[in-house]
NUKOLBA-519044 format. One record per atom (N, C-alpha, C): x, y, z; residue in three letters. Coordinates in pm, whole numbers, plus 32768, in hexadecimal, padded with zeros to 4 digits. Last residue first. Example, Ala and Ser with C-alpha at 12.3 -4.5 7.8 and 13.67 -1.06 7.14 Angstrom:
2
85057F1F82C4ser 85577F9682CAser 850A80038313ser 85277DC7830Cala 84CE7E3E830Cala 85287EB6830Cala 
% end
This chain:
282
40EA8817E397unk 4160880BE3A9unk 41A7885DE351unk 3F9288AFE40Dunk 3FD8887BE3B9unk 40A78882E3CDunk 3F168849E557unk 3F6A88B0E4FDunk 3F788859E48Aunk 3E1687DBE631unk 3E7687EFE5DBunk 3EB28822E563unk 3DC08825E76Dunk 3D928848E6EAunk 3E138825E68Cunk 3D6B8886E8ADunk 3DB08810E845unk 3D9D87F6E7DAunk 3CFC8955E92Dunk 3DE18955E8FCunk 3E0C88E7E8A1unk 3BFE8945E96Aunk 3C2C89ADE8F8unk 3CD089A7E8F6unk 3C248866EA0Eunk 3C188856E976unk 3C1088A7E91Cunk 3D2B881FEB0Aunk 3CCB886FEAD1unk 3CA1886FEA3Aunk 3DF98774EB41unk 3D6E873CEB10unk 3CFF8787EAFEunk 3F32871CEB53unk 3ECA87A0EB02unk 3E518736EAF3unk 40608716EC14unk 3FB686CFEC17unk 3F718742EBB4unk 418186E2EC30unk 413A8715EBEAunk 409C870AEBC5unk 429A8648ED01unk 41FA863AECA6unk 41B086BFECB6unk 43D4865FED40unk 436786A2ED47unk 43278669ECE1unk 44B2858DED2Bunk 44B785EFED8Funk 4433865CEDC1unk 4528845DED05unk 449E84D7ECBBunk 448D8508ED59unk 46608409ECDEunk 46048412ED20unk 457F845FECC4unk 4795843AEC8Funk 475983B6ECB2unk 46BF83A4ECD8unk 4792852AEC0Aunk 47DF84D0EBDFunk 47BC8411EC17unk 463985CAEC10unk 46DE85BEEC1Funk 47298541EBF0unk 44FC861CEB9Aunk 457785E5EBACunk 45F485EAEBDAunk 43B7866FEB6Dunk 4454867BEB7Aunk 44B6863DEBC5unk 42B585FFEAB3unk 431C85C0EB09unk 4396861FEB06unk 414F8634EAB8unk 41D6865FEA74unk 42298639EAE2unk 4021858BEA2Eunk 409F85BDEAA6unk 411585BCEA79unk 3EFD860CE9F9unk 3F4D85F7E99Eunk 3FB18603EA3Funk 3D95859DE9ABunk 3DF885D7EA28unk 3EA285C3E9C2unk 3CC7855FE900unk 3CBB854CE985unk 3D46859CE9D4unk 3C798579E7B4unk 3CE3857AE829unk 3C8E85B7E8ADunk 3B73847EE76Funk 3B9584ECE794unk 3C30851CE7D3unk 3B3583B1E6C4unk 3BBB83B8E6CBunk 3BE5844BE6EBunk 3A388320E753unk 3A1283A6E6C9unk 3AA383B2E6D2unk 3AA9823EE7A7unk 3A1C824DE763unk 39FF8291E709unk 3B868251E843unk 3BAC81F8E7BDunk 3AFD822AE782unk 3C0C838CE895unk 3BB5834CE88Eunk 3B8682F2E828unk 3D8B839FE89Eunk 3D0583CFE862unk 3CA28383E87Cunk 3EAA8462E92Bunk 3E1B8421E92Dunk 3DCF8442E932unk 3FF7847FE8A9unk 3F6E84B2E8B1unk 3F098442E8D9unk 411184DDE909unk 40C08454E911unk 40308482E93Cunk 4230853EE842unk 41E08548E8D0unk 419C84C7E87Funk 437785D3E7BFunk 4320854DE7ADunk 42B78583E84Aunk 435A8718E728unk 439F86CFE77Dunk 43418617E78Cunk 42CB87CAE6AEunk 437A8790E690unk 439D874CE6CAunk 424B8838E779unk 425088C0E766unk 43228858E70Cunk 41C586E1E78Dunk 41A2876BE7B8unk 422787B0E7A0unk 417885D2E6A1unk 41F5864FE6C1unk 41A786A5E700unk 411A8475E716unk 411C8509E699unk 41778587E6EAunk 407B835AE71Cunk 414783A9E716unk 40E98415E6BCunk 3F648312E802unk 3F878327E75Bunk 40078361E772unk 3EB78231E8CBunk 3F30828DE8AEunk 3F3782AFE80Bunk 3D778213E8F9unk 3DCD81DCE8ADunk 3E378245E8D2unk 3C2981B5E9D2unk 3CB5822BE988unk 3D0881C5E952unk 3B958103EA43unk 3B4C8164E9E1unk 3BC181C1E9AAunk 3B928026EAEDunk 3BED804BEA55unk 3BAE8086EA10unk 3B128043EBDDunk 3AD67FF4EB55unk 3B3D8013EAEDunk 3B7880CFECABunk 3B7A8064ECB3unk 3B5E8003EC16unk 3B6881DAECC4unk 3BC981ADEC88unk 3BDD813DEC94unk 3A5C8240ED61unk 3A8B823EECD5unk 3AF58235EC7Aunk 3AC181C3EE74unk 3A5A817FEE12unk 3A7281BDED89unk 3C338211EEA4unk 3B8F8222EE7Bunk 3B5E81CFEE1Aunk 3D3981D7EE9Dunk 3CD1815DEE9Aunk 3C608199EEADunk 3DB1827AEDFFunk 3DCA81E9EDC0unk 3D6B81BFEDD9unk 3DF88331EEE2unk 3D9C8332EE63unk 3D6182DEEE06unk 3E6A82A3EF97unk 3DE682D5EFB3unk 3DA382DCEF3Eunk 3F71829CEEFDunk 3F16822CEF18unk 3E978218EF61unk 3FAC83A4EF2Dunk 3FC78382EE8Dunk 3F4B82F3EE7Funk 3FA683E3F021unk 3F41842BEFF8unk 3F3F83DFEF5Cunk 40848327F087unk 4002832EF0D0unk 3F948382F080unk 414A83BDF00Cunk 41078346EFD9unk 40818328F020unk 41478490F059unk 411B849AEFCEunk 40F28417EFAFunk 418A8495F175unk 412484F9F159unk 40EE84BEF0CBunk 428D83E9F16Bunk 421983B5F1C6unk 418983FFF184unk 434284C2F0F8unk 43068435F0A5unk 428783F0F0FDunk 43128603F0B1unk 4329859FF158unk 42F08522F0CBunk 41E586DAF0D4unk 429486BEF0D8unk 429E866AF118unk 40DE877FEFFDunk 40EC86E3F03Dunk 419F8714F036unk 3FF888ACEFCBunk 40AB8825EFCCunk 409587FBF019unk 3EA78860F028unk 3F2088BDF00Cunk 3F92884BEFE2unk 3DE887CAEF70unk 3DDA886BEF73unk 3E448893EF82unk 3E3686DCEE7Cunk 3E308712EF13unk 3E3A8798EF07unk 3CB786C7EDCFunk 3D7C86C9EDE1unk 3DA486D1EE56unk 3B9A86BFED04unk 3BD08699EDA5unk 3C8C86A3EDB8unk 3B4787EEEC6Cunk 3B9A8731EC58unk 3BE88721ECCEunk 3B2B88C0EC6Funk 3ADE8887EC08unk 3AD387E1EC30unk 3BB6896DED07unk 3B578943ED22unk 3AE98911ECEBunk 3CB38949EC5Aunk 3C5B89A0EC53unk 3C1389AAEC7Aunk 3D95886EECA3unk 3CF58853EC6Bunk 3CA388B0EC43unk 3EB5884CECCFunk 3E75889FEC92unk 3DD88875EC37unk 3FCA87DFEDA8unk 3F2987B5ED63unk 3EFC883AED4Bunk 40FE8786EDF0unk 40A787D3EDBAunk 402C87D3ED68unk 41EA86C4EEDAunk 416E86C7EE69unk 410E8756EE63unk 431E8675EEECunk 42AC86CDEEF7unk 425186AEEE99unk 43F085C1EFB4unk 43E085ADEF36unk 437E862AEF3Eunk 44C5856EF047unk 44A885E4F06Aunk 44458609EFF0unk 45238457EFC8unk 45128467F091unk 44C984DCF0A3unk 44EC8422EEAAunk 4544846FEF03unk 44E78486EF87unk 44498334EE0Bunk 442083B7EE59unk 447E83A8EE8Dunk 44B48213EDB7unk 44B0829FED50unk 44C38316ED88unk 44CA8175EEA2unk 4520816BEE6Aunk 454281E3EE13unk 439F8166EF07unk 440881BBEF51unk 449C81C9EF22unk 431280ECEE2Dunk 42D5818FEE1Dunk 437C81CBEE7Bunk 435F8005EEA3unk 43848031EE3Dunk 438480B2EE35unk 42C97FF3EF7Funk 438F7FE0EF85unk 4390804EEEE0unk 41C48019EF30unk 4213807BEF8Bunk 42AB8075EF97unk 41177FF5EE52unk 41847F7CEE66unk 41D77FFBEED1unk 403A7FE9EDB1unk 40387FFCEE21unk 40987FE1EE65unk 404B7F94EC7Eunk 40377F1BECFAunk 40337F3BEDB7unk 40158098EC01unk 3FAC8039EC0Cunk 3FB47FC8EC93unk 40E4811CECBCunk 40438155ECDBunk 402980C2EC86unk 41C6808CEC0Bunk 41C280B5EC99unk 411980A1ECF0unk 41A280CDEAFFunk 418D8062EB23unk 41838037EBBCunk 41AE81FBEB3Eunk 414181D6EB16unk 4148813EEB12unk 42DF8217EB9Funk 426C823FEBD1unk 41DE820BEBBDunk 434A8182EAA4unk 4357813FEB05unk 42E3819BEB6Aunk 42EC823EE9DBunk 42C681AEE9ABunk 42E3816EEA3Eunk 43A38326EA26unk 43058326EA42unk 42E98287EA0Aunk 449E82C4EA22unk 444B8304EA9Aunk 43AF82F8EA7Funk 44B882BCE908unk 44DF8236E949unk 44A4825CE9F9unk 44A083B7E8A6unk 44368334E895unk 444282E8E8E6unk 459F8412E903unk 45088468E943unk 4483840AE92Cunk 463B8396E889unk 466C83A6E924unk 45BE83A2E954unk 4604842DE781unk 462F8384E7B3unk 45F48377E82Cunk 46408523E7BBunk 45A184D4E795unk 45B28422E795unk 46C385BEE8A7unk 46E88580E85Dunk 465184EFE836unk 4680873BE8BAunk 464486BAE8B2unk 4679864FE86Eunk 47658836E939unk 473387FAE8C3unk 4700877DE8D1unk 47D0899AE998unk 479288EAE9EFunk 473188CDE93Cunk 48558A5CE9EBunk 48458A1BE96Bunk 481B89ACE978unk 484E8ABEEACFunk 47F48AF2EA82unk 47F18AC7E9F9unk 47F889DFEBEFunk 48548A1AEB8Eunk 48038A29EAF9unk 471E8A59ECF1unk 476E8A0CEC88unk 47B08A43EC22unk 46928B30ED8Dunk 46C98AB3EDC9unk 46E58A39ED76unk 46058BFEED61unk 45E48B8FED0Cunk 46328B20ED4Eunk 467A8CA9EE0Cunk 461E8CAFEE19unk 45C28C1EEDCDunk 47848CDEEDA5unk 476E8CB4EE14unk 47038C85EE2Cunk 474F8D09EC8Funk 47AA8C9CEC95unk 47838C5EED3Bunk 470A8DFDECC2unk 46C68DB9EC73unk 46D28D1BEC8Cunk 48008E97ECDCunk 47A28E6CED45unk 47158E2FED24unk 48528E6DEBEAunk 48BC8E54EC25unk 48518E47ECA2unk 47C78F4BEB66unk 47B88ECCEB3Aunk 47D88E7EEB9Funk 47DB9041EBD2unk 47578FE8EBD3unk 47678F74EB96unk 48F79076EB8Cunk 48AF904BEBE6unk 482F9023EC2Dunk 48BA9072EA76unk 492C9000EAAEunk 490E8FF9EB3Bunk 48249163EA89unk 47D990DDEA1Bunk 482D9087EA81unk 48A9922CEAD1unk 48459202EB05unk 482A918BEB0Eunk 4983923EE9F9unk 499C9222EAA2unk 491A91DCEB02unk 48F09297E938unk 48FD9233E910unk 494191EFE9ADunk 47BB9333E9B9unk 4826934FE99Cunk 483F929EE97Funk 464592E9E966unk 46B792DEE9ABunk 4746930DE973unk 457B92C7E883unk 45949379E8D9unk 460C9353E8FDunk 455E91F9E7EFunk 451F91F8E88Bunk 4549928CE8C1unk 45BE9210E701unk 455E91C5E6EDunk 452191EBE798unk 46FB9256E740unk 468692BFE6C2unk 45EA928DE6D3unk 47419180E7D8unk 4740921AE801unk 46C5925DE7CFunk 474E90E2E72Eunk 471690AEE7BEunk 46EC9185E7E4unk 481D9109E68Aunk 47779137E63Bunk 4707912CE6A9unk 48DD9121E709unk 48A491D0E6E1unk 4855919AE6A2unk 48F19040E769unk 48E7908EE7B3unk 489C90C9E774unk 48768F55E652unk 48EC8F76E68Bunk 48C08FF6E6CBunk 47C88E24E67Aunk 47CA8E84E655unk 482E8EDDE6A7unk 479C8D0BE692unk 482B8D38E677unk 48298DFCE653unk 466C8C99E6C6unk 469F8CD4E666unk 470B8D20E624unk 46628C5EE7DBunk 461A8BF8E773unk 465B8C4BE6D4unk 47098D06E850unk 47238C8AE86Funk 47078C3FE814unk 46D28E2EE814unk 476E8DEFE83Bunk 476B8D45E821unk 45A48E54E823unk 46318E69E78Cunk 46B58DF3E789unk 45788DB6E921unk 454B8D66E8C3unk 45B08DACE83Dunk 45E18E90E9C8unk 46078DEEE9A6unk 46078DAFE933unk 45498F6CE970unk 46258F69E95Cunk 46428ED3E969unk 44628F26E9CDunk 44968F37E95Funk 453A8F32E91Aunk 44778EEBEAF3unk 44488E6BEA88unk 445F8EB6E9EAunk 44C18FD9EB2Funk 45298F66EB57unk 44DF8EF1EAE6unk 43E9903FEAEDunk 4441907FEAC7unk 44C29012EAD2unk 42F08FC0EBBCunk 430F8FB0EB28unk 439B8FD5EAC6unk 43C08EF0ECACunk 436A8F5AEC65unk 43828F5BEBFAunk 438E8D8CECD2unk 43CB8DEDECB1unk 43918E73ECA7unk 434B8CB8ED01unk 43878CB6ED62unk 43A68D7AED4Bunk 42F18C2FEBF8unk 42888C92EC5Bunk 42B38CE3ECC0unk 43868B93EBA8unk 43998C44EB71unk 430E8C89EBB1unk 43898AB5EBDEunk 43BC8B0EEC0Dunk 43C98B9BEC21unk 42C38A75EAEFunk 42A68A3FEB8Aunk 42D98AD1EC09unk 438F8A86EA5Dunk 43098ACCEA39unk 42C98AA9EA98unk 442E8988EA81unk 443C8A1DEA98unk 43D08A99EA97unk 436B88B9EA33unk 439B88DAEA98unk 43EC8958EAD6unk 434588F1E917unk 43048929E972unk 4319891FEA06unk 442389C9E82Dunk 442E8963E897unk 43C28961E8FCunk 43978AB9E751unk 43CF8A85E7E4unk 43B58A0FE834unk 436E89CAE634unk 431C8A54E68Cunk 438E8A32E72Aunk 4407896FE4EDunk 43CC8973E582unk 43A589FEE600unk 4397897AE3CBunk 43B689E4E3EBunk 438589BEE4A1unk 4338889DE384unk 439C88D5E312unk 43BE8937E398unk 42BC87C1E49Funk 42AE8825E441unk 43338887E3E3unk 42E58636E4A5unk 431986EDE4B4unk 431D8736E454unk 416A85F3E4A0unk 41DA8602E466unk 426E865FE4A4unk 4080860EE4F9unk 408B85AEE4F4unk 41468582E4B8unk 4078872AE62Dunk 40B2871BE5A1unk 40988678E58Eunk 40108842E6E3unk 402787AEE6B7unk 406287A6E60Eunk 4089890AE7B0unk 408B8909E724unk 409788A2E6E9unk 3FE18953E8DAunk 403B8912E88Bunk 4030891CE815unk 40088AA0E98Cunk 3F938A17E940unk 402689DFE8F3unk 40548A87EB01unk 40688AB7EA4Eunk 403A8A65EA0Bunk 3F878A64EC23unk 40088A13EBE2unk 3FDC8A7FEB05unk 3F158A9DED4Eunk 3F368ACFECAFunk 3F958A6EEC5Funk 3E5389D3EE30unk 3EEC8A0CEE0Bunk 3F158A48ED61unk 3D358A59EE78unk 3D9A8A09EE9Funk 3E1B8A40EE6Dunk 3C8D8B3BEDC4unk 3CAD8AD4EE3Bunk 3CDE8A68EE33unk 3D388C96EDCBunk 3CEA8C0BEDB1unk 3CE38B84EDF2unk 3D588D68EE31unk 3CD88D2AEE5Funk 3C918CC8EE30unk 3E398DA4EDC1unk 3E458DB8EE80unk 3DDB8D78EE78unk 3E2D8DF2ECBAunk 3E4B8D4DECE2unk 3E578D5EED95unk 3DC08EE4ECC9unk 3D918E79EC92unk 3D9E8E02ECDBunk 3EF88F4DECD4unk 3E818F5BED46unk 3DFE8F16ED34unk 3F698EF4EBEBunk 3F8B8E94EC86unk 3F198ED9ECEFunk 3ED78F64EAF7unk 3EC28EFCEB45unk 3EE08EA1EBBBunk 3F5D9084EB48unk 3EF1905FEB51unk 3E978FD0EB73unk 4075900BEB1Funk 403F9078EB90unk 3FA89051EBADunk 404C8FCAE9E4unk 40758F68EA46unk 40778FBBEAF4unk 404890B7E978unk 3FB39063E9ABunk 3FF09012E9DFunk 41069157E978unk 409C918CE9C7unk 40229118EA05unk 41AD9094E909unk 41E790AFE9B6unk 416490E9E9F9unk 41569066E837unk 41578FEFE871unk 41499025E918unk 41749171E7A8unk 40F4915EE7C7unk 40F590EFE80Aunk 4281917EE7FAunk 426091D9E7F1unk 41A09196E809unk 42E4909EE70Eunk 42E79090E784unk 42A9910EE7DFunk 424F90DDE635unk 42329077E648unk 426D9041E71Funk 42F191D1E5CDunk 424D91C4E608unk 42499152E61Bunk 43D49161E5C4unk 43A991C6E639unk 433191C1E64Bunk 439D90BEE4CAunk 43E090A8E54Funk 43D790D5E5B7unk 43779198E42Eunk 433F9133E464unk 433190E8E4A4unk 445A920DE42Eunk 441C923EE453unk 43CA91E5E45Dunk 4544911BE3DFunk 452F9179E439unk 44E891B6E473unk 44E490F5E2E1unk 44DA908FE361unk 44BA90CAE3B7unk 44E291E1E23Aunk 445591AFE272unk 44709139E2E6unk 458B92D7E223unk 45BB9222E289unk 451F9232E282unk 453393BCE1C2unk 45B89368E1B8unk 45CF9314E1BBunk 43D99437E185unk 442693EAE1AAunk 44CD9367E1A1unk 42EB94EBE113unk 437A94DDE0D6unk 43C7948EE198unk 41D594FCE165unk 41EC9550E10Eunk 4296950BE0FDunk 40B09458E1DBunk 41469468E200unk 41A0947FE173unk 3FE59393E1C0unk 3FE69424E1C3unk 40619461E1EFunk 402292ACE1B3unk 3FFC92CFE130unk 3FF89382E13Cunk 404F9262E2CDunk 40C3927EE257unk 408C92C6E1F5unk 3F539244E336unk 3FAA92B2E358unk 402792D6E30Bunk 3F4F9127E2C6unk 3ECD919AE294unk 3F169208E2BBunk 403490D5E368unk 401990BDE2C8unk 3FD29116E2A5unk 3FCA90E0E45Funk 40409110E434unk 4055911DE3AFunk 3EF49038E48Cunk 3EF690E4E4C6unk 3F529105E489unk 3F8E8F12E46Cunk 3F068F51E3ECunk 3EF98FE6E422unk 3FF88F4DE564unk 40508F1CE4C7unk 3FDF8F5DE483unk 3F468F29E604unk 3F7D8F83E5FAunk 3FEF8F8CE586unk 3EAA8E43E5B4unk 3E718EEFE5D2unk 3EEE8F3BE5CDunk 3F7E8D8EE5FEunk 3F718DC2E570unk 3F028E32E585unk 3F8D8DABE717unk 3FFF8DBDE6E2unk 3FCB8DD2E62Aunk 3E8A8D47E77Eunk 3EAC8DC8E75Dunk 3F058DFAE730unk 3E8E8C2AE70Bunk 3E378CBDE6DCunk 3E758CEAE6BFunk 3F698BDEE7BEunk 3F458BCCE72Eunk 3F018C31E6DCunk 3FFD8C31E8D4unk 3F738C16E890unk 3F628C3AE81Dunk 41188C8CE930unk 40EE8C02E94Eunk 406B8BD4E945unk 41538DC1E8F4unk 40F48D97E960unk 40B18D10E968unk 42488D90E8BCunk 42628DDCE8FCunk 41D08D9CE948unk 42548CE2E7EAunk 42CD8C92E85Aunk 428D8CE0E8B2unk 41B48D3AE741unk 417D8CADE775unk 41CB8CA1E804unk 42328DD9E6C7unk 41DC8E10E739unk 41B78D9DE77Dunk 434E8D6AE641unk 434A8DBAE6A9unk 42E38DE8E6FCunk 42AF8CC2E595unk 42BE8C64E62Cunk 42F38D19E663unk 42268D98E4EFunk 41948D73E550unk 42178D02E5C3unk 43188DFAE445unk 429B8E5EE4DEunk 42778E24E54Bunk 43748CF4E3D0unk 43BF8D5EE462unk 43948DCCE4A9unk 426C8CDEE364unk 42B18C80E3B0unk 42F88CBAE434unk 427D8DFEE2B3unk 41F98DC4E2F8unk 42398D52E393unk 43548E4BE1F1unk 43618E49E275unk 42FC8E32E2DDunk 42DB8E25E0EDunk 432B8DB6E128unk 436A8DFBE1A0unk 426D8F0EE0E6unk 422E8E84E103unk 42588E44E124unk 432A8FB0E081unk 43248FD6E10Funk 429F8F74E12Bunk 438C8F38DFE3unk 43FD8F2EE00Aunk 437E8F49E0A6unk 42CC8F6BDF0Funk 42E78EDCDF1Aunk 43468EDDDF84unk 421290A0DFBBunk 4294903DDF41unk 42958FA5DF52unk 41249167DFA6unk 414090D9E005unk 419490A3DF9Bunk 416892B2DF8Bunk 4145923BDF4Bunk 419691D5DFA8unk 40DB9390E086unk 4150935DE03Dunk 412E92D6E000unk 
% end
């Protein structure tokens, strides 16, 4: 079937629907680009969303299967690649702190989410797009809810979210523990993702005693003694974070993502594997 201007300009709303599903860059456009070459041979179609749409979730659910048995043997803790940005991108990618979450999930539950939530999409296309009845969908969503342990319209206030990480990171330089105990929530968590590329903590860190003790361990290795890093403000998946780069060759070094509540940073985000840190265009 001829590729239209209409069914190009649905590239964006393919690749975040696979992106959301299996939280790696690649493969989410493999499978966008599988779908395109597979159009051309496709004889008369109504709703190209639609159907595109299906394949898109449809091939997410098989390989997202595939790669969690994958991810049983990687080492240390998985974390979803990030989607850097120097900018926010025209078109934002799932929240990545949710995209955190959406591991919590099976795939089928991570699909009716992600329609429902990141994209207002209404029952009967939740339905047409995943097999499910439209009864089904409301109730996979609805235990979705349990399982994610927040509210499902949860939104970043970027004010709020700078003014956290500028105090975190002025925090770690002076080492300043009152301080650091003012930001971190009492129950705070940390998540490191090195790949066994890049020293992190292998498993979660809970508990403010656990993170700071590990936040100011890090601080003071010999190789963090010479001011060899810099912070840089840039966007993961839209959102403000706090990348570090090596001031020599201005490698990224590690990127940390902050979630939040109303008074506190409730969870860090550690990525220091270097096949995840790569940056996007906005």
């Amino acid at each position: 079937m001829e590729t239209t201007k209409e069914v190009l300009q649905l590239r964006p709303y393919l690749f975040k629907i696979a992106y959301s599903m299996l939280g790696e860059i690649e493969e989410a456009e493999d499978i966008v680009q599988d779908i395109y070459e597979k159009w051309i041979a496709i004889e008369e179609v109504k709703e190209p969303k639609a159907y595109m749409a299906r394949m898109v979730v449809n091939k997410s659910i098989k390989r997202l299967n595939e790669l969690k048995a994958l991810r049983e043997s990687y080492t240390g803790t998985w974390l979803p690649e990030p989607y850097i940005t120097t900018e926010v991108p025209e078109t934002p990618t799932i929240e990545y702190g949710l995209l955190f979450l959406l591991e919590r999930l099976n795939p089928v539950e991570r699909a009716v989410f992600i329609l429902r939530e990141s994209f207002s999409e209404e029952y009967d296309y939740i339905a047409e797009l995943t097999g499910l009845s439209m009864e089904n969908c409301r109730q996979t969503l609805h235990r979705t809810y349990d399982k994610l342990g927040r509210h499902p319209k949860f939104t970043v206030d970027t004010v709020k979210h700078t003014a956290f990480i500028e105090a975190f990171l002025l925090s770690m330089v002076k080492q300043d523990r009152s301080s650091l105990e003012q930001i971190l929530r009492s129950d705070i968590e940390l998540f490191g993702d090195g790949g066994g590329k890049r020293s992190t903590a292998l498993k979660p860190l809970f508990g403010f005693e656990k993170v700071q003790k590990f936040l100011f361990g890090v601080m003071q290795l010999p190789e963090n003694q010479d001011d060899v890093y810099e912070f840089m403000p840039a966007f993961v998946n839209g959102v403000p974070a706090a990348l570090i780069l090596r001031k020599v060759d201005k490698e990224l070094d590690s990127i940390t993502y902050f979630v939040v509540d109303d008074a506190f940073i409730t969870r860090l985000l550690f990525v220091r594997n270097p096949d995840k840190l790569q940056f996007r265009k906005a």
